[in-house]
C-alpha distance (Angstrom), angle and dihedral (degrees) to the residues before:
residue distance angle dihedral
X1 . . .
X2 3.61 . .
X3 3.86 113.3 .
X4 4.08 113.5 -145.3
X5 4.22 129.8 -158.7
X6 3.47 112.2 -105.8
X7 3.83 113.8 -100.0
X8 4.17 128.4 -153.1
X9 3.78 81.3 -150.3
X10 3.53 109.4 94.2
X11 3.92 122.2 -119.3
X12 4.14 113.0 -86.9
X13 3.45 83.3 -143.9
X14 3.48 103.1 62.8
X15 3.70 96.8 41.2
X16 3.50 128.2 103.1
X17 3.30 111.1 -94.5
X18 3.94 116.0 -136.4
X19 3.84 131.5 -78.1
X20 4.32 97.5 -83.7
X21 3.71 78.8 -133.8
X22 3.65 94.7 66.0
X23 3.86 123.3 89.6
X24 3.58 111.1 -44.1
X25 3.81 96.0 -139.0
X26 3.50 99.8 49.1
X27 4.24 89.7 52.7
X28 3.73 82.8 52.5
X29 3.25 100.2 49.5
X30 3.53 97.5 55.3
X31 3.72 92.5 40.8
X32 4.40 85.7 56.8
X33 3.88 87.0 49.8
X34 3.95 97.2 44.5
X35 3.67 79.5 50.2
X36 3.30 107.5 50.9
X37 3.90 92.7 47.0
X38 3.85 90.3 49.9
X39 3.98 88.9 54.4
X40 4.02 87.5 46.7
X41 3.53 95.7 55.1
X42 3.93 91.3 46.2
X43 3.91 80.0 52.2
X44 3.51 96.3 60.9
X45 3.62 89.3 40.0
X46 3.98 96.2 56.3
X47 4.06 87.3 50.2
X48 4.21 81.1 51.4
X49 3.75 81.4 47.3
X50 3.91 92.0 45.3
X51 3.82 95.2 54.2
X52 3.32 109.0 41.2
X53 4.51 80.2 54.0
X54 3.84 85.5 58.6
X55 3.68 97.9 39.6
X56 4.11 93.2 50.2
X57 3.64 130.9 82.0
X58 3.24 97.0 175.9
X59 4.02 104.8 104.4
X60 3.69 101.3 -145.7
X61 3.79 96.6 57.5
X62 3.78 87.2 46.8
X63 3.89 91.0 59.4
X64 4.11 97.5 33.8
X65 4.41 83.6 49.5
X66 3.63 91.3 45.6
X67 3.61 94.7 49.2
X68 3.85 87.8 49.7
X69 3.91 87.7 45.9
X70 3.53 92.0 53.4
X71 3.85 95.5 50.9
X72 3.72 90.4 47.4
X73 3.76 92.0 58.9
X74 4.02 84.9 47.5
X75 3.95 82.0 54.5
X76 3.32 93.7 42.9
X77 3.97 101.3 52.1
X78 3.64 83.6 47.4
X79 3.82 101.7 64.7
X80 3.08 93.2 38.2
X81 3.81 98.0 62.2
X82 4.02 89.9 33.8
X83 4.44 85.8 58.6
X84 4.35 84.0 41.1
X85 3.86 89.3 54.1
X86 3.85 88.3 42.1
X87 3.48 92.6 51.2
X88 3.99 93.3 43.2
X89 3.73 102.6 39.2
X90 3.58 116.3 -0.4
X91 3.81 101.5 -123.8
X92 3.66 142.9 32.5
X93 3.79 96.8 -129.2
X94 3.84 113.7 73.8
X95 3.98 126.5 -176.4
X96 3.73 106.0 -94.8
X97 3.67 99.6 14.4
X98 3.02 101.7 126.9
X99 4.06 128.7 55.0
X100 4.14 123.5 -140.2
X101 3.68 106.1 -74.6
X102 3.95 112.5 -139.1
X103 4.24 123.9 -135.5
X104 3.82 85.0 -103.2
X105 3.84 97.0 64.0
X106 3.79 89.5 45.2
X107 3.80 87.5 47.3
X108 3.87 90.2 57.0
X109 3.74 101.1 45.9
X110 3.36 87.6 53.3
X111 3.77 88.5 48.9
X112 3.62 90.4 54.0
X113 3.71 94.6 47.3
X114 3.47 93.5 56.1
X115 4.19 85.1 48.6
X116 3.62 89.3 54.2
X117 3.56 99.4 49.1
X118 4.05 90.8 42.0
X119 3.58 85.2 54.6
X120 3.92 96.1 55.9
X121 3.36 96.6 49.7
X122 3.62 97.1 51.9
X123 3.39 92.8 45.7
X124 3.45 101.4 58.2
X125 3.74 87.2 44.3
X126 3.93 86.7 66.4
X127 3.74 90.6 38.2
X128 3.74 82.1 59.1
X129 3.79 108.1 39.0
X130 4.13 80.3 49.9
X131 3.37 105.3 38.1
X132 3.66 108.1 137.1
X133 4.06 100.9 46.9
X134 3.97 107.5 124.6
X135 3.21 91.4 5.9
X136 3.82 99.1 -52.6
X137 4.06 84.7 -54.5
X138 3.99 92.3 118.1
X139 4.31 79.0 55.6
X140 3.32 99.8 64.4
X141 4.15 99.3 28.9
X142 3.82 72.1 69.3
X143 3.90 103.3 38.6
X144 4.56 87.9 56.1
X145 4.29 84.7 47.7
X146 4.18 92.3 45.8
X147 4.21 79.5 46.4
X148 3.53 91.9 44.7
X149 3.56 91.8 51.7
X150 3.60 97.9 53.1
X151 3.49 85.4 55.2
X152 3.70 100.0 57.4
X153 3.95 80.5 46.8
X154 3.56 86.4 64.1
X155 3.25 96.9 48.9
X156 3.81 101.3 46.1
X157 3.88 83.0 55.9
X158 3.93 96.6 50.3
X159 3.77 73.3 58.0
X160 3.29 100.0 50.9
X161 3.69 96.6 47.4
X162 3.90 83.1 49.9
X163 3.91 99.0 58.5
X164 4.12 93.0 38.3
X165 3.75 85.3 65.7
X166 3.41 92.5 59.0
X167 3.77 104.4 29.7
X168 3.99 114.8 127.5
């Protein structure tokens, strides 16, 4: 999307970070600034994204750069508040935050994992019993849901994990 001059410097985000046990500030520091230059670049990427929706004609790379335009804001919004709450409090996870979970909220996380990952599989199965309609457009519509799926599945276990720790 965006091309990028060739640096000596290595890439921030390849690099080690530091040991967790070093100085808090200084890991969170570097974090905010490999942050912030992540959510630039996706910046400049969107406005790619942007033109090349108001150069085309051609429907289907409207919708497919829309979708990615809309998931870039997503992105966006998100680093943006992650760097805010570095700035403000140093870390997501606070003493106290969170209350007592009960077996019933486990019991429906895991339901919902089980949905999500249900749902992936059978939609690639249709993505792949109808894989050439439009051009094999419908296929992949369905390939970034089955993905997006999987990633709520992830999620919805983070949470899980989350509320077992402090189950009763």
């Amino acid at each position: 999307m965006t091309e990028t001059a060739q640096t000596p410097m290595k890439d921030p985000w390849l690099s080690a970070w530091p040991d967790a046990s070093a100085d808090g500030l200084v890991v969170s520091d570097r974090l905010i600034r490999a942050l912030e230059a992540h959510a630039s670049a996706e910046a400049q990427d969107m406005a790619d994204c942007v033109s090349i929706v108001e150069q085309s004609d051609d429907p289907v790379a409207r919708l497919l750069m829309s979708m990615i335009i809309a998931d870039e804001q997503r992105h966006h919004a998100l680093l943006e508040s992650m760097v805010r709450r570095l700035r403000d409090e140093g870390a997501f996870d606070t003493p106290g935050a969170l209350s007592r979970s009960d077996p019933a909220l486990c019991n429906a996380l895991r339901a919902l994992m089980r949905d999500e990952h249900e749902g992936a599989r059978h939609l690639r199965h249709i993505a792949r019993q109808e894989s050439q309609i439009y051009g094999s457009l419908f296929s992949l519509l369905l390939e970034t849901i089955a993905r997006d799926s999987e990633k709520h599945a992830t999620i919805l276990r983070f949470l899980l994990t989350r509320f077992e720790k402090h189950a009763p």
